[in-house]
N, C-alpha and C positions, 0 to 999 in steps of 0.2 A: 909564809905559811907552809907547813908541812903537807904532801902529799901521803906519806903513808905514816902509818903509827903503827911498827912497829913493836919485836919485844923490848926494848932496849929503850925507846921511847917511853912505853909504858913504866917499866919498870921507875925511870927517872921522874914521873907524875909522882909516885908513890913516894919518893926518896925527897922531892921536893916538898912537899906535904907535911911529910915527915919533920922536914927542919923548920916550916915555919907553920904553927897552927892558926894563923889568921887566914894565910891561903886555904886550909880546908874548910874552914869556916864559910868562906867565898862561895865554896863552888860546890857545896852540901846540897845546896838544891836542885842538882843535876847530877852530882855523885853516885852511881849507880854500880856494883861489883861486877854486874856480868857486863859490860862493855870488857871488862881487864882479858887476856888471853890466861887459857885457863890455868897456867902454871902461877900465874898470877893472882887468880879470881878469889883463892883462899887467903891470902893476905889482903886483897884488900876488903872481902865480908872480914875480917878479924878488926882491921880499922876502925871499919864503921859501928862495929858493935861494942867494939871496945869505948869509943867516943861515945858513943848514943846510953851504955850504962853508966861509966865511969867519967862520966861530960871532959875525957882529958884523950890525947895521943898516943897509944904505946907506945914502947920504946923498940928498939930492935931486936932488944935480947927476946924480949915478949915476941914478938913477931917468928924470930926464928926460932923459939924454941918450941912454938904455938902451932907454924904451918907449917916448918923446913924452909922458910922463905928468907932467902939471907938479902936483905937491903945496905946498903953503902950511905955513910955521912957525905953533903955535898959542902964544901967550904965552902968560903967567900963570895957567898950570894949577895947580889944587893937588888935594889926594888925594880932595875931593867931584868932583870931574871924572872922575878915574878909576873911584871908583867906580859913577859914571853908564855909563863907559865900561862896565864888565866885565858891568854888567847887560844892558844893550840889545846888547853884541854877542853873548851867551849868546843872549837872546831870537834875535833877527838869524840866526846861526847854524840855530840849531833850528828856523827857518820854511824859510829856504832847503833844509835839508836834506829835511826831510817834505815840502816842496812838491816835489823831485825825486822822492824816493822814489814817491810818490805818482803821479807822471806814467811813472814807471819799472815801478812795479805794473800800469800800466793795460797798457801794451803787453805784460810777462808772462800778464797775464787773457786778452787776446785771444789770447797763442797755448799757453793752455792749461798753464802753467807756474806751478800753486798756490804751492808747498811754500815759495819763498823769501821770497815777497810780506810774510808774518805777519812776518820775522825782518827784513826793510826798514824796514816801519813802525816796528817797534819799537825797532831800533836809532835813527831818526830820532828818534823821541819822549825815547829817554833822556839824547838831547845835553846835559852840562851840564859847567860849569868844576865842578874842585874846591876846594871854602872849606872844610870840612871837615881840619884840618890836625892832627887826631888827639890824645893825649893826653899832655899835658906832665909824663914820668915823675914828678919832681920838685918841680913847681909844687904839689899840695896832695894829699900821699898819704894824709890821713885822708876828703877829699870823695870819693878814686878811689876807697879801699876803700871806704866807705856807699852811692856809686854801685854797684858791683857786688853787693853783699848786699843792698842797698833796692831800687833800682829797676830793677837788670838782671833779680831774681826771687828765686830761690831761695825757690821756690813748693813748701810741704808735699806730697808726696803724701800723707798720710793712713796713711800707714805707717811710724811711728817709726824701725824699725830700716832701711828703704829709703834715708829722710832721712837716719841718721847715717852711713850708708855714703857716700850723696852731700854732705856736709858742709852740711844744709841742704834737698835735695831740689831740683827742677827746675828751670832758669831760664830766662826767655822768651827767644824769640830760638835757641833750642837747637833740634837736632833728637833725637828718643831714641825706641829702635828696640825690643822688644820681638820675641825670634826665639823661637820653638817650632815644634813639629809638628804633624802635620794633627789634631786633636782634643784638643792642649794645651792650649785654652782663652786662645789669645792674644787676643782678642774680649773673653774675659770680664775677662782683665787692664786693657785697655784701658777696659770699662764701669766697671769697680771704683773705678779711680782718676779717672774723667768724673766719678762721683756724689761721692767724696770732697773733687771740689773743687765741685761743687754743693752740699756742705754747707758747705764755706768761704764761700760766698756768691758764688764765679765764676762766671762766665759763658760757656758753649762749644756748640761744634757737633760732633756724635757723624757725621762721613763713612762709609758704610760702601756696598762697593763688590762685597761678598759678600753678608751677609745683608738679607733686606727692610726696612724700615724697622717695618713692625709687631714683627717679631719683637727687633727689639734692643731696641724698647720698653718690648717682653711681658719680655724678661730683666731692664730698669732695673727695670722696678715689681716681680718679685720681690727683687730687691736692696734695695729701698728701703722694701718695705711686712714685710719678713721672713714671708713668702709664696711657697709655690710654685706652679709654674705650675697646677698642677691644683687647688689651693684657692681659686687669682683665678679660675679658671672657676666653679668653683660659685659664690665671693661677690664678681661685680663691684661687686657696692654700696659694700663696705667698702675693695675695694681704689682705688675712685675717691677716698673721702674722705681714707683713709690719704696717697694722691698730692697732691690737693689743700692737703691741710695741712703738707706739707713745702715745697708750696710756696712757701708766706708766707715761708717764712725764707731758699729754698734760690736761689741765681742761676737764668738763664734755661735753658734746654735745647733745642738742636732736632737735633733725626735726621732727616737726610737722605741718603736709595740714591741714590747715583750709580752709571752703568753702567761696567763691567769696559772696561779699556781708554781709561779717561778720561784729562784730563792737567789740570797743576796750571794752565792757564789757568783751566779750566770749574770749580776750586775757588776762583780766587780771583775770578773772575766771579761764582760764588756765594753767598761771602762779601760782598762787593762789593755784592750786592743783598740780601741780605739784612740787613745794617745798614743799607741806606739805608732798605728798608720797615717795619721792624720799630724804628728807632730805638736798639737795644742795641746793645753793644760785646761783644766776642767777645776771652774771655780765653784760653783753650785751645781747639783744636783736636786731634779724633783720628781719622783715617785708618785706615780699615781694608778693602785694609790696602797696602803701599807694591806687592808684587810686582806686584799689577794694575792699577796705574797705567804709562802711556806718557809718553815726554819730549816736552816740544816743542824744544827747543834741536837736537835732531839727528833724522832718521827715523834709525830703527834696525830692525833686524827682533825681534821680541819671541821668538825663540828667542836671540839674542845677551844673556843674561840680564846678564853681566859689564858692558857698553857702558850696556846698559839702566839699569840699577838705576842703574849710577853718575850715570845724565845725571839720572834722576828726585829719588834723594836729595839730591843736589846743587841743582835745584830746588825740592823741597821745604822743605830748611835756608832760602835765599834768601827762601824764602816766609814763614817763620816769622821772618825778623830784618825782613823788610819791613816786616810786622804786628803784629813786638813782643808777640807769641803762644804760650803754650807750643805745642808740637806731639807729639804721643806718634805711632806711627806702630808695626805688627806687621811681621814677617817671615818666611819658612817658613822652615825645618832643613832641608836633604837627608836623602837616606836614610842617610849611613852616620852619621847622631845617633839614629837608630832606638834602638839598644841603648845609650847612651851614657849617662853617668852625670855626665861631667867634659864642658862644652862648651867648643871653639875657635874661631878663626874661620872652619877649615874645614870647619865646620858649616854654615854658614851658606848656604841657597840663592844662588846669580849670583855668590856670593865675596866679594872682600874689597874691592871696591869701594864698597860701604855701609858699612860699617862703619869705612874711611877717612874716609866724612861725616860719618857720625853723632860727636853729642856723647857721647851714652853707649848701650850696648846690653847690653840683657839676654837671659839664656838663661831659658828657661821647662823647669823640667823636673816633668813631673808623669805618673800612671799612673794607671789603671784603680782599683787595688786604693788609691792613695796620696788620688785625689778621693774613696774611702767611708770612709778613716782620716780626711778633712779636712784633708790635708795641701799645700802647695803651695812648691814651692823654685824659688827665682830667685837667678840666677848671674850676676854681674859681669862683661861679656865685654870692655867698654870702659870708660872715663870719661874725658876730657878733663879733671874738675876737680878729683879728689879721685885718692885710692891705694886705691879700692874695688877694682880690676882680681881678679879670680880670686876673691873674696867671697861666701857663699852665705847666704840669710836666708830664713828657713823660717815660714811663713806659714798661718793655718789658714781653713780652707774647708768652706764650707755647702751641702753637693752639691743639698739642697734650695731654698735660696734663690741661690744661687750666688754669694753673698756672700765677698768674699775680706778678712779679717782680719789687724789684728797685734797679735796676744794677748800673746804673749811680749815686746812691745818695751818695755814699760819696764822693766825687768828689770837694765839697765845694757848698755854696749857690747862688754862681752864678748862680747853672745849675736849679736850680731851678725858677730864677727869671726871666727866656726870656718871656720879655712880649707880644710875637708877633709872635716870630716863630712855624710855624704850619708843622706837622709830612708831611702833606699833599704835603708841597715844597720838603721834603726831601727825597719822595717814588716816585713824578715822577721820570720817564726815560729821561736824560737829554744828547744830545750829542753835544759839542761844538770843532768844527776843524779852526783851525788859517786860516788866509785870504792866499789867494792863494801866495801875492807879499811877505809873509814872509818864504817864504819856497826858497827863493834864497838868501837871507839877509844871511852872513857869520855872521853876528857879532850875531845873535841870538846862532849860536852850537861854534862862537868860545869864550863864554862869559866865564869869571871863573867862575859865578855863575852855578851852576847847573841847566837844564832846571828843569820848574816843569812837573810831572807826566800827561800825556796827554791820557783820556781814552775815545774812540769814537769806533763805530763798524768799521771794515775794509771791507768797500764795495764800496768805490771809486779806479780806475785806480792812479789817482792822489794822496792819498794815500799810495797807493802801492808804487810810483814809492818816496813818499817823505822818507818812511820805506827804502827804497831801497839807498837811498845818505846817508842817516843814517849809513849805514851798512859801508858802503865805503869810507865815511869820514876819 
């Protein structure tokens, strides 16, 4: 690869161009006149303008009799040439370009003109042709399909009936949204499914932008050691060893507080450094949680919640395909899912421009009275890959360790598929007592069948007294 580009260089991009028009075709989308030096720069605006009216190449005589620009035929090119060509004028490109930006940054600094400087640079730096030319439906549909089950993901949660809803469970590269309300335990969702894939042997970074980093800690080690908080206080001894020794088996872990208002630069800056100090690769990622994250793509005012969300998830997704990463990420509910039993997308805090991004997003719906049953339901709001959409999978929970379980899931795919019953019917207090006239009826107690199992409190006489024939029969 060339160090300097030259006039002489230059001039031969042109002459090369010249002889074959499918190269300019190539590299049109980066073709810019002023990179060219300027004895240059009027032949090749005559190129483009020539091309861009006349959809064809001029010829030379055009050229020289147009600018004074005398260009030379190159013989006996074959397709190593060209592909000399597309490299070094890519390179070539992308130096001219960040060398302007750069000189164009410098005079926005001096007059005090931050904001656009970040989105110059980096526009510069991402200059590149497209070789990338996508996938050939037809050419090998047994490698496409193994490509997308093997190595795009389809990463277990750890939650049987979660996976069979998502045909498989998560896939890197995705972004997936996790919406509840203020004391739902989106946090907790989030750690649940961090440790479940630390038992699979992954490796991630727990982001959290709300709670301290001690304290998301203090909640993994009751999750992990089957420990609550107030037992780890009296016996840190045991709970070091218990952590230590899952250890040995379990991928890496690190928790890191980032501040409220951060943006997915300073996440992936931290990423970024923390694989390079630490040596590990980083398989998941979880954010917690998206609301309190800022874009960089646009200033926005962070009461425009709709504009917001959209630029940040949108960033974020980008982030996760960059990295090739799972990503789990939380979201708040507004208030009118306060009482709500069934969620939509008008649940959803800043609207429905998240949920446009995301791959898949779940409702969290749980309660006071349903966390000391152990109970916890999660609702299908989106999916991208499967016909999960409107799906509820009910999930049991250890208010003490705050371990979130799936007890029920081998059970078969039925138990996952109740499209309608809600946790909420099954934790009322329910007491149903037979009508008064069947409590003389012989043929009810002298049936072969067995009566069914009748549970009511005992606080009527008339009960008493039916308890009582019962007995005596």
């Amino acid at each position: 690869m060339l160090k300097e580009y030259g006039l002489d260089v230059q001039r031969l991009f042109l002459e090369m161009m010249l002889e074959d028009a499918q190269s300019y075709v190539r590299v049109q989308n980066i073709y810019n006149p002023q990179n060219f030096d300027k004895s240059l720069r009027a032949a090749a605006e005559f190129v483009k303008e020539h091309s861009d009216k006349h959809k064809t190449l001029p010829d030379r005589m055009q050229i020289s009799a147009t600018t004074g620009v005398k260009l030379q035929a190159v013989p006996d090119l074959n397709e190593g040439h060209f592909d000399w060509f597309m490299i070094e004028f890519e390179q070539f490109t992308k130096r001219q370009e960040l060398e302007r930006a750069i000189l164009k940054a410098a005079d926005m600094l001096e007059k005090g003109d931050f904001e656009p400087v970040e989105k110059l640079i980096k526009d510069a730096v991402q200059i590149s042709l497209t070789r990338d030319m996508g996938t050939d439906y037809f050419a090998d549909p047994a490698g496409r399909i193994n490509k997308y089950f093997n190595s795009g993901g389809q990463v277990s949660t750890g939650w049987p009936q979660l996976d069979r809803l998502l045909y498989g469970g998560f896939s890197r590269g995705e972004l997936n949204i996790f919406a509840g309300g203020s004391g739902s335990g989106k946090s907790l969702v989030m750690m649940n499914i961090a440790l479940n894939w630390l038992q699979q042997g992954l490796s991630g970074v727990y982001i959290t932008l709300e709670l301290s980093e001690e304290l998301t800690s203090l909640r993994t080690d009751a999750m992990l050691t089957n420990m609550s908080t107030k037992d780890i206080r009296k016996d840190i001894d045991t709970t070091e060893l218990k952590v230590k020794l899952v250890a040995k088996k379990a991928g890496n872990y690190q928790v890191k507080g980032l501040p409220a208002q951060s943006n997915i630069n300073d996440i992936r800056a931290y990423l970024k450094e923390y694989q390079i100090q630490t040596g590990r690769r980083v398989d998941f990622v979880m954010i917690d949680y998206l609301d309190l994250l800022m874009p960089v793509s646009a200033k926005v005012s962070p009461n425009d919640l709709f504009v917001k969300d959209k630029y940040v998830s949108e960033e974020l997704r980008n982030l996760a395909k960059e990295l090739g990463m799972l990503m789990v990420t939380a979201s708040q509910l507004n208030r009118s899912a306060v009482e709500e039993i069934e969620f939509d997308h008008s649940h959803i805090s800043g609207g429905i421009s998240k949920i446009n991004t995301a791959d898949n997003v779940f409702g969290i719906f749980t309660s006071r009275a349903m966390k000391e049953r152990g109970k916890y339901q999660i609702q299908c709001m989106k999916s991208r890959s499967s016909t999960g959409v409107g799906q509820k999978i009910d999930l049991e929970y250890n208010i003490e360790t705050m371990r979130i379980t799936d007890e029920g899931g081998e059970d078969g795919d039925t138990y996952s598929k109740k499209p309608s019953a809600s946790i909420m019917d099954s934790i009322k207090a329910r007491s149903q007592v037979s009508p008064a006239s069947s409590e003389s009826d012989p043929a009810l107690w002298n049936s072969a069948e067995p009566a069914a199992k009748v549970t009511a409190d005992v606080q009527s006489a008339k009960l008493k007294q039916l308890l009582g024939k019962i007995k005596t029969g």
